[in-house]
C-alpha positions in Angstrom: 0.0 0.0 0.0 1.3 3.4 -0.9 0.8 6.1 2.0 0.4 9.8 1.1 3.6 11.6 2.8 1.5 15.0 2.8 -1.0 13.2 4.7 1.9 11.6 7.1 3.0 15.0 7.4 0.0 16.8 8.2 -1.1 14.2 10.9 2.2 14.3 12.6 1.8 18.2 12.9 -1.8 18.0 14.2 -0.5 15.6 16.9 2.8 17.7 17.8 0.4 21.0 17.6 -0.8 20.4 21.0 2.1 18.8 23.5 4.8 21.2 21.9 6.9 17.8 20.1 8.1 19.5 17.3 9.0 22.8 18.4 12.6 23.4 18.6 13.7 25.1 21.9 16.9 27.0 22.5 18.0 27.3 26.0 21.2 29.1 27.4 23.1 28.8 24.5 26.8 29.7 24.3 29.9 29.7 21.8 33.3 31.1 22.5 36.2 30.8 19.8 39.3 31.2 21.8 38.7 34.8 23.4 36.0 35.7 21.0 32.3 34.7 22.2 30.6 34.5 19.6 27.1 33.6 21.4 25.5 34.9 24.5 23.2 33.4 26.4 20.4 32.6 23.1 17.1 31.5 23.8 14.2 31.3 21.9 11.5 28.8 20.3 10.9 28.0 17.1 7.4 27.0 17.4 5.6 24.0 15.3 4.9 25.6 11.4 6.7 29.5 11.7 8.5 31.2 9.8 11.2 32.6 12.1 14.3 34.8 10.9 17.3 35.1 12.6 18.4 38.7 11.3 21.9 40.6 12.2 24.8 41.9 10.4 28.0 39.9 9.9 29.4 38.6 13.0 26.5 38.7 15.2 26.1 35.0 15.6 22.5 33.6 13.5 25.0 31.3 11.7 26.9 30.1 14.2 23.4 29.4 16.2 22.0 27.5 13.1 25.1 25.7 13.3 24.6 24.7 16.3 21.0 23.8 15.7 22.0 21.6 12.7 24.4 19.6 14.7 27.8 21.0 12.0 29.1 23.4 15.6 29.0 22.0 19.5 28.2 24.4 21.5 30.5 25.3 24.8 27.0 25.7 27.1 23.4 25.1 26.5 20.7 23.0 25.0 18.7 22.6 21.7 15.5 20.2 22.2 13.0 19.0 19.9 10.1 18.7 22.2 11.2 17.9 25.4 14.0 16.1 24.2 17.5 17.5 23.2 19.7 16.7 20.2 22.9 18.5 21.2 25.7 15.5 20.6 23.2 13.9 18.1 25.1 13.5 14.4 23.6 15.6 11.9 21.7 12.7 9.8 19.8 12.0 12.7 18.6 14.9 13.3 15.8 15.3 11.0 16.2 18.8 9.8 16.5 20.2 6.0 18.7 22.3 5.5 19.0 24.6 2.4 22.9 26.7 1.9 23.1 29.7 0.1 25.8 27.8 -2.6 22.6 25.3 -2.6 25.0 22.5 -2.6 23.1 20.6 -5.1 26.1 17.4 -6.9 26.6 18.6 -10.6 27.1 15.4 -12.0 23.7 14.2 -10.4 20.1 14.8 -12.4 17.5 17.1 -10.6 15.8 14.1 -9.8 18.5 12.1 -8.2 19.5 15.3 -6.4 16.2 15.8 -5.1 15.8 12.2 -4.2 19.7 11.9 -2.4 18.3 12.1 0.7 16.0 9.3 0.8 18.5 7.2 -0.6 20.9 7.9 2.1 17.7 6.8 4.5 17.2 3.4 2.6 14.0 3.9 1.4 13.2 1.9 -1.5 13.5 2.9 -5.2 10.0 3.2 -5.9 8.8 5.0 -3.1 12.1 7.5 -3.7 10.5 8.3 -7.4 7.0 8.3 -6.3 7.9 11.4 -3.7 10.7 13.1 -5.3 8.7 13.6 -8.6 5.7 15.1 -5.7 7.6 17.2 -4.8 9.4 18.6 -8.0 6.0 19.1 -8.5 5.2 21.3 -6.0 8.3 23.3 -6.5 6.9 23.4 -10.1 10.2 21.8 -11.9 8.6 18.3 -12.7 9.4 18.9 -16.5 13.1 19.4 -15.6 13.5 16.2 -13.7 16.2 15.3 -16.1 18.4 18.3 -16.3 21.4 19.0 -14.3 22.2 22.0 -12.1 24.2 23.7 -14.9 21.4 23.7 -16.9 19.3 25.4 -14.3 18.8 29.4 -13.5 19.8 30.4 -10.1 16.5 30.6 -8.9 15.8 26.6 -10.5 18.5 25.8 -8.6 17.6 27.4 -5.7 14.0 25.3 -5.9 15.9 21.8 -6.1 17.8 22.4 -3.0 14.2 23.8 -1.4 12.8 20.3 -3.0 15.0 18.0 -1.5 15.5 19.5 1.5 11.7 19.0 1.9 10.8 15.6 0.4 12.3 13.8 4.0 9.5 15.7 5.8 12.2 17.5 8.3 10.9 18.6 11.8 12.2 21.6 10.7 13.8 23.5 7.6 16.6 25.4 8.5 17.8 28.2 5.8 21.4 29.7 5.6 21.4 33.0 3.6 19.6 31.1 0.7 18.2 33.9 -1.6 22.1 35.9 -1.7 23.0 34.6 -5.0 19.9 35.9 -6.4 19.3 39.2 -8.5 17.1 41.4 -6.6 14.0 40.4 -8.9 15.0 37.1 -8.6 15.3 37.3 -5.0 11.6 38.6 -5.0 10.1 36.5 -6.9 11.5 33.3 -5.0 10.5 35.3 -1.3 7.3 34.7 -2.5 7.3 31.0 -3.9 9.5 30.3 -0.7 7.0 32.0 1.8 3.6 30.2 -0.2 5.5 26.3 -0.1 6.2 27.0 3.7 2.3 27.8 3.8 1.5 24.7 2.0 3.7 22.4 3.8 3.3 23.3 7.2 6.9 23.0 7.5 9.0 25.3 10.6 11.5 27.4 8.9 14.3 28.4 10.5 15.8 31.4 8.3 19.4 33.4 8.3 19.9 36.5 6.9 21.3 40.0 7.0 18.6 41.5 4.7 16.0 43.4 6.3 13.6 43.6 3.6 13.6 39.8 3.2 13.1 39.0 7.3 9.9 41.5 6.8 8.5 40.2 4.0 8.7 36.1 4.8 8.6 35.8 8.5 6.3 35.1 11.5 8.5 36.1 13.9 12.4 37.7 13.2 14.9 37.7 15.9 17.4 40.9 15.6 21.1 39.6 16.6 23.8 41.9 18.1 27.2 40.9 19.1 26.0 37.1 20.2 22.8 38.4 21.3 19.2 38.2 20.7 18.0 42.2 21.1 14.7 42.2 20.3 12.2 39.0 18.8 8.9 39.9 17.8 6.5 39.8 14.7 8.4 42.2 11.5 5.1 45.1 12.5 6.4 45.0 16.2 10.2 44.8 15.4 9.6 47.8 13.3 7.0 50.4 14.9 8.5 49.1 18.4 12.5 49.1 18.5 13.8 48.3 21.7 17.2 49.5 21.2 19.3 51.8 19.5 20.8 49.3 17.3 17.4 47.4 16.1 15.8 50.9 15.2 19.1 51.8 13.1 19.8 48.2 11.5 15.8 47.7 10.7 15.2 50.5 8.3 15.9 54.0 8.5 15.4 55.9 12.4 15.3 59.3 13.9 17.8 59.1 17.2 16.7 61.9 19.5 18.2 62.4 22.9 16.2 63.6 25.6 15.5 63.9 29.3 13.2 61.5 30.7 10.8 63.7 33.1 8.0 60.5 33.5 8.1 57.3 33.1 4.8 54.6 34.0 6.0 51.8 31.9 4.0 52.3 29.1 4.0 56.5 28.5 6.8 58.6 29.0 7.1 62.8 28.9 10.1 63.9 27.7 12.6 66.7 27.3 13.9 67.5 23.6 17.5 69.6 23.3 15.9 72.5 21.9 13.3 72.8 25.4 10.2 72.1 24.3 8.6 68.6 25.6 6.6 65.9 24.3 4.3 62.7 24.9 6.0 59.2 23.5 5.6 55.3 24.1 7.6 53.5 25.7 8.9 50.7 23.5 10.5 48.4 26.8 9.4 48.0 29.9 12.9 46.7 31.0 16.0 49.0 30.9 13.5 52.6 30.1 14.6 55.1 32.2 12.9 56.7 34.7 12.3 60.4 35.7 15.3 62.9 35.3 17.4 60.1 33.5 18.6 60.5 30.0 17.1 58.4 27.2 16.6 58.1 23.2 13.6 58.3 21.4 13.2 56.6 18.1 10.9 58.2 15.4 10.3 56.4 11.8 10.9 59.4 8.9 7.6 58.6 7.7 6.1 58.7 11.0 7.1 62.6 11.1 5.2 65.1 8.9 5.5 69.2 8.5 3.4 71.1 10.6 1.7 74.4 10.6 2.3 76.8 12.9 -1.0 76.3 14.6 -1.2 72.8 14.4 -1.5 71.2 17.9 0.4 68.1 18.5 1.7 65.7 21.1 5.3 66.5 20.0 6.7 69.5 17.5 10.0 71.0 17.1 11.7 73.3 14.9 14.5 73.1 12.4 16.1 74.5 9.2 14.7 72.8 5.8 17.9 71.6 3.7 16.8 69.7 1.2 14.8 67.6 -0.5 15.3 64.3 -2.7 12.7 62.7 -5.2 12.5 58.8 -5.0 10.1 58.1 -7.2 7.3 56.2 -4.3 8.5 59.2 -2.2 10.5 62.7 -1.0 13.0 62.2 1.2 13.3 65.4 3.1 16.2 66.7 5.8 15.4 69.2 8.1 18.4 70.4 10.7 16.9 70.4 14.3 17.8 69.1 17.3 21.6 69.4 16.6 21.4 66.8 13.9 20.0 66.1 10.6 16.5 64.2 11.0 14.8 62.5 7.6 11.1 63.0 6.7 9.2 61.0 4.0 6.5 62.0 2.4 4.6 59.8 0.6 2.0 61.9 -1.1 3.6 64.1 -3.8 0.6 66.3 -4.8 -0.4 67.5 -1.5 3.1 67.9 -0.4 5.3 71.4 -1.6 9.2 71.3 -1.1 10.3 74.7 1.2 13.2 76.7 0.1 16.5 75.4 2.0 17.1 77.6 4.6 13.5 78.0 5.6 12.1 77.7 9.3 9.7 74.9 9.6 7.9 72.3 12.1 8.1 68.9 12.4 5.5 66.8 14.7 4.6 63.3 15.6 2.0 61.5 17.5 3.1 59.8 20.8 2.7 56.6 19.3 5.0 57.1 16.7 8.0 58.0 19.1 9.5 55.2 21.3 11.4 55.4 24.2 14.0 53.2 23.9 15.6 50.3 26.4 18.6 51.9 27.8 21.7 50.0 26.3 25.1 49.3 29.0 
């Protein structure tokens, strides 16, 4: 009898769904090489079906924690459990995790279909069964008419699909991705965010996904995790992680941020009245509970350039300063605008081009906000 492996699949997740077995929990985890510690302290949980992105420049440790995960780096202290049950020691090949590289590691001398199909030979499943799934799932990664081909007669982007395909056709607890859109042209890279993101739907599958690219953590994930130094900084949905940095570094390496110092003068945990430089004081949110600061101590606010628009003089609002216009750039969606104020250059967007007309540089003008659109920031030792 032949049994559906979507159908295998699908049960096994409905079962795991509601005791926790196949999400995959990070505890404590740490990595030194020689002085350097290149993880501190990681936690998190990749819960059963997300889409969670471990984003951070260079150096900040999401590959060496999806190493670890993987089973190809040993950690020096903590624990990775699938369920309740931990796989740090366990080889690689018994781990039960896809994993798809950024080279895509696909063997050039193999067919697409013997590629696809490697790793449920290396699990000794018979020949038959091996076709019957590996030509499913070609199918699903719509490449079932280039069964035949090699890699080197593949785009990137074909490529990219086979390694997706046989990463998925063992039914992994998890799919773990390492940078695996870089290669790509930028429309390229589009284009497969999508087809990436909509298989992931249809399969169910956890994803586990490195990356330094902003705009590809918002676009495919559930969840992101922004990594500093070894660190987890902030982990939240790509809306929260955005509209509610919780430190200096996440609201300047996740799009573009207004830094404004300022004097905290109240603090309840949720609301905070501040100081500006120039005197005049203002209403914002408080983006952390843990680290804020309270009255009389100095802080940052954060405030998104489209989040700040040019007032009228008798416009009330919860926050207004005033600067010097400098100039203004056209970017086709938008006008980037800089305005000296506060000591500093701050950026405005505007997004509506008919309703908006550009001041000579050199002019006075305001700039407000709402208090929901500026966030006191976690104070950062």
């Amino acid at each position: 009898m032949t049994v559906d492996d979507s159908k295998v699949t699908s049960a096994a997740r409905a079962t795991g769904a509601a005791d926790g077995a196949r999400d995959i929990n990070v505890t404590g985890l740490g990595k030194r090489y020689g002085a350097a510690h290149a993880l501190h302290d990681v936690n998190f949980t990749l819960r059963d079906g997300e889409f969670l992105t471990l984003l951070g420049p260079s150096g900040s440790g999401k590959t060496t924690t999806l190493g670890i995960i993987a089973g190809f780096v040993d950690p020096d202290y903590g624990d990775v459990q699938v369920g309740a049950r931990s796989i740090i020691g366990m080889p690689p090949r018994r781990r039960n995790l896809g994993i798809v590289f950024q080279s895509y590691a696909l063997f050039p001398h193999l067919s697409v279909a013997a590629n696809v199909e490697f790793g449920l030979r290396m699990r000794k499943v018979p020949a038959a069964e091996r076709e019957r799934r590996g030509k499913r799932m070609l199918e699903r990664v719509g490449l079932a008419d280039f069964a035949q081909r090699t890699p080197a007669q593949l785009s990137g982007g074909q490529q990219q699909r086979v390694a997706l395909a046989r990463a998925l056709v063992i039914n992994p607890t998890a799919l773990l991705l390492d940078e695996p859109l870089g290669a790509l042209d930028r429309r390229l890279r589009q284009q497969v965010e999508i087809e990436l993101k909509g298989i992931q739907r249809e399969t169910g599958v956890s994803v586990l996904h490195v990356t330094h690219d902003q705009e590809e953590a918002m676009i495919m994930s559930d969840r992101m995790a922004v990594m500093n130094a070894g660190r987890i900084e902030q982990i939240d949905t790509p809306t929260n992680v955005y509209k509610y940095p919780s430190t200096r570094f996440v609201a300047n390496f996740l799009g573009e941020a207004n830094l404004l110092d300022v004097n905290v003068r109240e603090n309840d945990g949720a609301r905070a009245i501040v100081n500006y430089a120039d005197g005049s004081s203002g209403a914002v949110h408080v983006s952390s509970a843990h680290g804020t600061g309270g009255s009389g101590s100095q802080g940052t606010v954060c405030v998104r350039p489209e989040r700040m628009h040019f007032a009228s003089d008798d416009e009330v609002a919860e926050n207004a300063v005033c600067g010097t216009f400098v100039s203004c750039l056209y970017l086709g969606a938008s006008l980037r605008c800089i305005v000296q104020a506060l000591g500093q250059e701050l950026i405005v967007t505007c997004s509506d081009h008919a309703a908006f007309t550009s001041p000579e540089p050199g002019a006075l003008v305001r700039l407000a906000w709402d208090a929901a659109d500026g966030q006191l920031l976690a104070n950062e030792s």
